[in-house]
N, C-alpha and C positions, 0 to 999 in steps of 0.2 A: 672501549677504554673505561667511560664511567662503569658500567656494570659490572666489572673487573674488579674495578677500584673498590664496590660498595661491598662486594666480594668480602675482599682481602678485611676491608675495617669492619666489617660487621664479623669477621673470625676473629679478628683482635679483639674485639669487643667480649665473646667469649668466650675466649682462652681466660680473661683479664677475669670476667667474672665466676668463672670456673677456679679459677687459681685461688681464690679468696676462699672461696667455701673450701679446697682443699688443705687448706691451710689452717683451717678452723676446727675441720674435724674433730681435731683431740679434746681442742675445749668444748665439744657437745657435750662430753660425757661430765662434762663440770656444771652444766646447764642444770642438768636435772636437780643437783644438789643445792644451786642457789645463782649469784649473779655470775655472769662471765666478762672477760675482759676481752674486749678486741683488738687492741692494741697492736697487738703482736700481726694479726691481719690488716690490717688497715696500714699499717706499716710495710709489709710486702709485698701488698697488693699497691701501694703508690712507687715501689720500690720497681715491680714488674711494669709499671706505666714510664714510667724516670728510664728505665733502661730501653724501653722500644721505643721510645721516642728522643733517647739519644743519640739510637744507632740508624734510624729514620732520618731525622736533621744533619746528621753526619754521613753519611753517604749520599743525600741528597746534593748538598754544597759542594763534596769532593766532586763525584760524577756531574755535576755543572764545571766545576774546573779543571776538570780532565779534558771534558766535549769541549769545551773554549779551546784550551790548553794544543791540544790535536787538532783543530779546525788551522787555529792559527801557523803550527808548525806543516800542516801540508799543504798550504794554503803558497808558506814560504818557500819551500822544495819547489811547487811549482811555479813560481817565480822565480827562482835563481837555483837551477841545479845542483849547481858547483859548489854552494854552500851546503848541499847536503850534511857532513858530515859536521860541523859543528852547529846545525840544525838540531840533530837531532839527540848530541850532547847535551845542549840545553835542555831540551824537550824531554830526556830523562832528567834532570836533575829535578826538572819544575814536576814533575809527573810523582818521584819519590817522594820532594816534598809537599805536592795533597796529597798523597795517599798516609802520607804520617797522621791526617787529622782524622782519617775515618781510624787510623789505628788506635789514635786517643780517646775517640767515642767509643771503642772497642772495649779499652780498658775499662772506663768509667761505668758502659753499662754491667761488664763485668764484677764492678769492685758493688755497685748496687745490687745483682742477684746472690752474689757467695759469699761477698765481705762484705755486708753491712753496716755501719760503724753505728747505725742507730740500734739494733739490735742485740749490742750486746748491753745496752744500758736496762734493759729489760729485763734481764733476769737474776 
């Protein structure tokens, strides 16, 4: 499980630093001719950190509230059969609503890689 783990964050790590240079690119060829400005990377590349770690924190919390969420409703099935059915009523609605919040991290890391709103100040 840790090896796994060290895995996963040391490809994050880079993807993160790979992305900056790619993103840099065009301004090399500005390099030559005098100073360059980073901006625009260092701006993207916090942008690509802000988004995986929104969608990290947000799926992590929902999938904790799911696993609760299910532990508790089969938990109550098996205690009282007969209640099944508006057991499990509930247990969709509470299930909908966390999965709305991983949908919100969804957005937001979204509106961070395409929509920007720092980026258009830039140019």
């Amino acid at each position: 499980m840790k090896k796994s783990l060290v895995y996963v964050l040391s490809a994050m790590v880079m993807v993160i630093i790979s992305a900056s240079f790619a993103f840099a690119a065009p301004e090399a060829a500005a390099a030559a001719a005098g100073t360059v400005d980073y901006t625009k990377a260092i701006i993207i590349g916090c942008s690509i950190i802000g988004a995986g770690l929104a969608i990290a924190f947000g799926t992590i919390g929902t999938g904790n509230g799911m696993g609760a969420g299910l532990n508790g409703a089969t938990n109550a099935v098996g205690r009282n059969p007969e209640a099944q059915g508006k057991i499990l009523l509930t247990m969709m609605v509470g299930l909908a609503m966390i999965e709305s919040l991983a949908i919100y991290a969804l957005v937001i890391a979204l509106i961070l890689l395409y929509a920007n709103p720092l980026l258009k100040y830039l140019n």
